[in-house]
C-alpha positions in Angstrom: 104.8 127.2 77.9 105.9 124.2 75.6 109.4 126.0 75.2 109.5 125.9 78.6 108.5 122.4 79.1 111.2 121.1 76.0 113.7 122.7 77.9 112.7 121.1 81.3 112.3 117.6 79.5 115.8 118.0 78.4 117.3 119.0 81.5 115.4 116.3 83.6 117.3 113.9 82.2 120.8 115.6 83.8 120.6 117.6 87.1 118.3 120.4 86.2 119.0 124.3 87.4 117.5 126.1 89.9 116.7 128.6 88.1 114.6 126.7 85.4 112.7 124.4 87.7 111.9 128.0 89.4 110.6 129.2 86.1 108.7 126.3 85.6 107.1 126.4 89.2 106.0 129.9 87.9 104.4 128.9 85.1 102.5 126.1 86.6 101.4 128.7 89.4 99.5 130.2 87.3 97.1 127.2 86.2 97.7 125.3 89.8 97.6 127.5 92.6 99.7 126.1 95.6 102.2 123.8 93.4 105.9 123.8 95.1 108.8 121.9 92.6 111.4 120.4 94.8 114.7 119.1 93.9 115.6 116.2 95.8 118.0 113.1 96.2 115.8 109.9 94.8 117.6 107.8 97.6 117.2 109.6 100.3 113.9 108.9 101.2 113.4 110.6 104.6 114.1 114.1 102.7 110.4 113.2 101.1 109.0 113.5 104.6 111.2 116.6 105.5 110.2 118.2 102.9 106.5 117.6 103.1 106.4 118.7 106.6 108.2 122.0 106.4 105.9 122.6 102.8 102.9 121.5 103.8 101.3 124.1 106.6 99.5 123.3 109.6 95.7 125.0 107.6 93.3 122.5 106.8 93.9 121.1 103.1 93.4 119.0 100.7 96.5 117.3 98.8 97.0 116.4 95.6 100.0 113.8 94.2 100.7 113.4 90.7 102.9 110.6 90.5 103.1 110.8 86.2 106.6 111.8 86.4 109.2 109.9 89.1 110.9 107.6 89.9 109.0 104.2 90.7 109.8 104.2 94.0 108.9 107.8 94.9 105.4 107.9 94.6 105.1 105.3 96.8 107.3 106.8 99.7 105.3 109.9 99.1 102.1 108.7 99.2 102.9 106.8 102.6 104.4 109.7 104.3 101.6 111.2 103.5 99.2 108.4 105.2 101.5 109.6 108.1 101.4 113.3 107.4 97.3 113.1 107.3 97.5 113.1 111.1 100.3 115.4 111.6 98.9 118.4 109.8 95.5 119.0 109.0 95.0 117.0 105.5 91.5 116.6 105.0 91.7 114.5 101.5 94.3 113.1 99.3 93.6 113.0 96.1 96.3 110.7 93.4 96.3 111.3 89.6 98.4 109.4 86.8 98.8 110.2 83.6 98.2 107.3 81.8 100.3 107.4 78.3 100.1 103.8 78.5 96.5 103.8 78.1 96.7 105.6 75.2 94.4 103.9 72.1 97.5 105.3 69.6 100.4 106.2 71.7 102.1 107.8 68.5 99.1 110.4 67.7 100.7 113.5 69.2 97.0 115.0 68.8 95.0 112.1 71.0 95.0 113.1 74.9 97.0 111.4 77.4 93.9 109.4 79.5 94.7 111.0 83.4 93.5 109.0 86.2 92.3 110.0 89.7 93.1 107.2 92.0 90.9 107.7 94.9 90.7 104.7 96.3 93.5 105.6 97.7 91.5 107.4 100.9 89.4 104.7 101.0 91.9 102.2 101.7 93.6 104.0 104.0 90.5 104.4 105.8 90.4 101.2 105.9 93.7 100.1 107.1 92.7 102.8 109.9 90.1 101.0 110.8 91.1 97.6 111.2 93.8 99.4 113.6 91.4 100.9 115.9 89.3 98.0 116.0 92.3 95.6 116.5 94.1 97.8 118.9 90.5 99.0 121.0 88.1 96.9 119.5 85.7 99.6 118.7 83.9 98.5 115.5 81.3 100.9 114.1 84.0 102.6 112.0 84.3 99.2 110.5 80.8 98.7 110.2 80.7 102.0 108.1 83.5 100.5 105.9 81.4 96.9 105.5 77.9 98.8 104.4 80.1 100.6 101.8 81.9 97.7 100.1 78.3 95.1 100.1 77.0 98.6 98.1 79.9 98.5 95.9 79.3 94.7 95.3 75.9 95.3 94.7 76.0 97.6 92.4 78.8 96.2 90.2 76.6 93.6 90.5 73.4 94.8 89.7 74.2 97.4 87.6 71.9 99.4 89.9 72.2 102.8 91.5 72.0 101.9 95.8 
């Protein structure tokens, strides 16, 4: 597998071949069940969405984005047409990682793991920002009441120190 990757590290830097970012997928499939490697234009950002609504089927799922390896910009246009996607198919939970090299105590020890973190706030804000639309748009407000009770437990407990 780490020939593999070598190779794909080299290649990424150029326009890499089908054919390897298919043997790649193949290898990854059999640690991640469900992973799909796309090639596409970093500027054309509409292709993201395209993309993610012919992948992703209509079955109730949860998402995962790993946004260790793009462009800046991508991740972000990603994890918005996702926001969007949520309600289009049937995406119960999106969960964000990042592997962290920066966080690294001794970023040239080849032996000390890569810190990876799970951002996922991410559904939280988004719940949020749902939220705030309903009420804004209906002025329905338990929703945000739900969201209020769980940030004054989050202040209390950072707080505190104390389990609520």
């Amino acid at each position: 597998m780490i020939e593999l990757y070598d190779r794909i590290y080299n290649e990424e830097n150029k326009e890499i071949s089908k054919s390897l970012l298919s043997k790649w997928e193949e290898e990854l499939q059999k640690h991640l069940s469900g992973i799909r490697l796309i090639v596409v234009d970093p500027l054309d950002f509409e292709i993201y969405m395209n993309k993610m609504m012919t992948e992703i089927s209509n079955d109730n799922r949860d998402v995962v984005l790993d946004i260790t390896h793009a462009f800046r910009h991508m991740p972000v246009v990603i994890a918005f047409s996702l926001m969007v996607l949520k309600h289009i198919k049937d995406i119960s939970n999106i969960m964000v990682y990042y592997g962290a090299f920066e966080l690294k105590i001794n970023r040239f020890d080849q032996n000390e793991p890569t810190p990876i973190l799970k951002i996922d706030f991410i559904n939280t804000l988004v719940s949020y920002a749902e939220n705030l639309a309903i009420f804004n748009n209906s002025g329905y407000f338990p929703y945000i009441l739900e969201n209020l009770r769980y940030i004054i437990k989050y202040i209390l407990e950072c707080k505190t120190g104390l389990q609520i």
